[in-house]
N, C-alpha and C positions, 0 to 999 in steps of 0.2 A: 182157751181163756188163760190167759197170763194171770199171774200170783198178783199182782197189782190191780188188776179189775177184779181179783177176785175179792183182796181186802179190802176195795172199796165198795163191795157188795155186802161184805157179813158187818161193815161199821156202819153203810145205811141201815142192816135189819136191825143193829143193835141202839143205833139213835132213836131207831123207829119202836121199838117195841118200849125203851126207854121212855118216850113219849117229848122227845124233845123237839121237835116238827111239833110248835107251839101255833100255826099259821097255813093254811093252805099252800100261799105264795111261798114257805121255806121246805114246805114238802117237794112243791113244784119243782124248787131249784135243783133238792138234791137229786130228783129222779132227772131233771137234766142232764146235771152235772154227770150222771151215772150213765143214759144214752150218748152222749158225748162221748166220753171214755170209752163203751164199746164198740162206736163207729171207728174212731182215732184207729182201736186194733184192730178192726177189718180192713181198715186201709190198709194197716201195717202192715197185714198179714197176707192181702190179695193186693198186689201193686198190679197195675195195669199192666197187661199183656200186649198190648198195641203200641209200637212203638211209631210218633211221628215224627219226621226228619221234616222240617221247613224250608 
């Protein structure tokens, strides 16, 4: 996990426990926003192993 996924992990628990996720829909987004980010670095991090030549 990179330093960057990871402070965007402890600033959602600290929104979240802050109580600022006033809205279902703004919880939704930021736990998007956060599976986003962690896919982004599994891509980063596992690039395709199959190379095709067309």
């Amino acid at each position: 996990m990179t330093e960057c996924l990871l402070l965007k992990i402890q600033n959602f628990y600290q929104k979240l426990d802050a109580g600022i996720y006033q809205s279902h829909l703004d919880l939704a987004k930021a736990l998007e926003d956060l599976a986003n980010s962690a896919w982004d670095e599994v891509d980063e991090l596992y690039q395709p192993s199959i190379r095709i030549d067309g």
